[in-house]
FIBA-393716 format. One record per residue (C-alpha): x, y, z. Coordinates in steps of 0.1 Angstrom, whole numbers, padded with zeros to 4 digits, always signed. Layout:
% residues N
XYZ
...
END
This chain:
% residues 235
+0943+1010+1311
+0972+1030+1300
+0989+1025+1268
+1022+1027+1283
+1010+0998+1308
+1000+0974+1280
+1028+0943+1281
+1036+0910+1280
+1064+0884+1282
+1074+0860+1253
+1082+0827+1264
+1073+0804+1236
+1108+0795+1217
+1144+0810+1210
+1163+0809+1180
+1199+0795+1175
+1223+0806+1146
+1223+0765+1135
+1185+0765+1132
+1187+0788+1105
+1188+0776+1067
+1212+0786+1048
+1185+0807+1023
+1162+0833+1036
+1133+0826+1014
+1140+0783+1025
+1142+0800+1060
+1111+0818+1058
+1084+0797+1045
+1096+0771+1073
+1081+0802+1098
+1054+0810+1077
+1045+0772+1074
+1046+0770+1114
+1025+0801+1114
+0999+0788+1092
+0997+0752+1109
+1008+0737+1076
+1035+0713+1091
+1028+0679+1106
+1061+0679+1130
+1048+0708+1148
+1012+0694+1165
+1030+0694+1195
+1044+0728+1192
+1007+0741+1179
+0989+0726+1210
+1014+0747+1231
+1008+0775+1214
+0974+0770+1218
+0972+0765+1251
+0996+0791+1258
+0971+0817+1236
+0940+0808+1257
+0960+0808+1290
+0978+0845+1286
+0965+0861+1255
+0930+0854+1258
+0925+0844+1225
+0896+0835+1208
+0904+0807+1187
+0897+0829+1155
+0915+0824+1123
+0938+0850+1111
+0957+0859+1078
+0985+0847+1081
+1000+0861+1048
+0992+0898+1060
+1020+0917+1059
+1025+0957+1060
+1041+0975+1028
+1063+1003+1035
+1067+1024+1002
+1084+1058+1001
+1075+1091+0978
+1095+1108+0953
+1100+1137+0988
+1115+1108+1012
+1080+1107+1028
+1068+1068+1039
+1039+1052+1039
+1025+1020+1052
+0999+0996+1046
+0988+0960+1051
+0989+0938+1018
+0985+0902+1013
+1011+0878+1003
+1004+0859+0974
+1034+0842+0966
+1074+0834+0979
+1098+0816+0955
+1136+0818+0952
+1128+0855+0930
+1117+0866+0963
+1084+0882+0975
+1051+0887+0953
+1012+0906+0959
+0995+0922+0932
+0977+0960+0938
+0964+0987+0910
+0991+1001+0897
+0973+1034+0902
+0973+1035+0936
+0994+1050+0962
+1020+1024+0966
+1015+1016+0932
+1030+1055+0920
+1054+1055+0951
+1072+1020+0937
+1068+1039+0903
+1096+1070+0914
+1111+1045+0946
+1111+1006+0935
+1125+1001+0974
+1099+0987+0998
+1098+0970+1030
+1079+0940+1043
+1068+0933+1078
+1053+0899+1091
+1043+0896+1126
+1026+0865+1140
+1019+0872+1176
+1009+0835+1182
+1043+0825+1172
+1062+0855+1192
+1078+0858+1160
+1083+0891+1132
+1102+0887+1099
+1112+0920+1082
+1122+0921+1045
+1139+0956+1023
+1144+0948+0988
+1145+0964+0954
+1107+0958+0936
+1099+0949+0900
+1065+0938+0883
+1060+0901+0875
+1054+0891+0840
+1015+0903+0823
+1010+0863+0821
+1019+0858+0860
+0997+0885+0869
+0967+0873+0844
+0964+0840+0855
+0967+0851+0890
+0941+0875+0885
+0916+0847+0866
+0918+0827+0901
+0903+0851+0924
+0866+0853+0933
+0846+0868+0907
+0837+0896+0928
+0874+0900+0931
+0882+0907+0893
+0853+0932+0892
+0863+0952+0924
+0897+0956+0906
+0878+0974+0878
+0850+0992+0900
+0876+1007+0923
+0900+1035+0912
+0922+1025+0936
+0932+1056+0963
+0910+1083+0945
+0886+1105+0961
+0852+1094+0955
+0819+1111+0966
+0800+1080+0987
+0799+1045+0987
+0771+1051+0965
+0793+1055+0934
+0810+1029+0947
+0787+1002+0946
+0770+1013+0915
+0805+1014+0891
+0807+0974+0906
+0770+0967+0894
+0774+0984+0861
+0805+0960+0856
+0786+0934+0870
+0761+0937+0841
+0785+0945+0818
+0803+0906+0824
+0779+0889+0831
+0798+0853+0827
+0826+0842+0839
+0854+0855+0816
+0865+0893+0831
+0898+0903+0816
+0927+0916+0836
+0926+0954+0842
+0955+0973+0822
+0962+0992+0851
+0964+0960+0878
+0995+0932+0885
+1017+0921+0906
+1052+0933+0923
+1074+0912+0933
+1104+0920+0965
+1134+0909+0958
+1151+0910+0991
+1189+0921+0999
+1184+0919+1033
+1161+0896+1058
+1155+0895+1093
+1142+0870+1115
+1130+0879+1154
+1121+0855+1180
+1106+0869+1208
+1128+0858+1246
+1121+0866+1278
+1133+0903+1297
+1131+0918+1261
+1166+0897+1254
+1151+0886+1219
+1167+0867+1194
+1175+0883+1160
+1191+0871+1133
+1200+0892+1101
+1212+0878+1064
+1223+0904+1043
+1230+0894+1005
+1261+0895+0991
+1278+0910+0956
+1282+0866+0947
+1245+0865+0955
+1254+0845+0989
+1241+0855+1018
+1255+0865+1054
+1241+0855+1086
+1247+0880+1119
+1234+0877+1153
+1220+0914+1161
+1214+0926+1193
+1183+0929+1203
END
């Protein structure tokens, strides 16, 4: 099959100005919630989807991550570069995931705190897109984030030098056992050079994909009185 052949209609849902919230963030989790299953008034809306999945997408019933979203960072040259991250948090700040500092998108926030977010949950026909100006969330935020993850979690965030050239997998595996040994318990501090950022958006969009490419998209942009404007945009 030909790329240029691959399509599909989206029929599921459109997307009027008065369902919106008044708040982007209020406006999002109620998408992410649907996307994740998490509300009880929409059984009826996740056996459709379900059965619309199976019927046209051929889906497999697998689970997916639904907090994946990609990262767009820029360089201190105007270059971009993307990458899929996991949500980990959304409060009225804004948007939060935690990376090395080290790394690529770490150093690009470091000269360019801009980013972008992209959500896309295909079951739902739906995308949110987020730009906003980035800033690190406080050592304690990030600490006792850091103390929930798996253990082999903590130590991966001190075996790996995060975007660095390393000779095999070899290396890899043994700077994780030599950690490993080295904490042996429980208790592995936070790495120095590993936290969290957090998006603070000033300007979210929502799309609903409608039939004949006539989508529904709906813009908020944040004002100078921290209020926020709704716009229809063409699709």
């Amino acid at each position: 099959m030909r790329i240029a052949d691959i399509r599909r209609e989206y029929n599921l849902a459109g997307l009027r100005r008065r369902d919106l919230d008044a708040d982007p963030i209020k406006q999002f989790q109620a998408w992410f919630d649907a996307a994740a299953g998490a509300r009880a008034s929409g059984q009826l809306r996740k056996a459709m989807v379900k059965s619309y999945k199976a019927l046209v997408l051929g889906d497999a019933g697998g689970a997916i991550e639904v907090n994946a979203m990609t990262l767009s960072t820029v360089d201190e040259e105007g270059r971009p570069s993307s990458r899929i991250v996991l949500l980990k948090g959304a409060d009225e700040r804004g948007f939060i995931f935690y990376t090395n500092f080290n790394s690529r998108k770490g150093r690009e926030l470091g000269v360019n705190p801009n980013a972008a977010l992209t959500f896309y949950w295909a079951d739902q026909e739906r995308q949110v897109c987020i730009s906003g100006k980035v800033s690190k969330v406080s050592d304690k935020e990030a600490e006792d984030y850091f103390n929930s993850r798996p253990r082999g979690s903590r130590l991966g965030a001190w075996a790996s030098n995060q975007s660095e050239v390393i000779k095999d997998r070899t290396a890899l595996e043994a700077s994780w056992k030599e950690l490993e040994a080295r904490y042996p318990g429980e208790h592995i501090p936070k790495p120095p050079h590993w936290g969290g950022y957090i998006v603070v958006p000033v300007r979210v969009e929502f799309w609903q994909g409608r039939p004949s490419r006539l989508h529904d998209r709906f813009r908020y942009t944040r004002l100078s009185d921290g209020k926020w404007q709704i716009d229809r945009l063409s699709p």
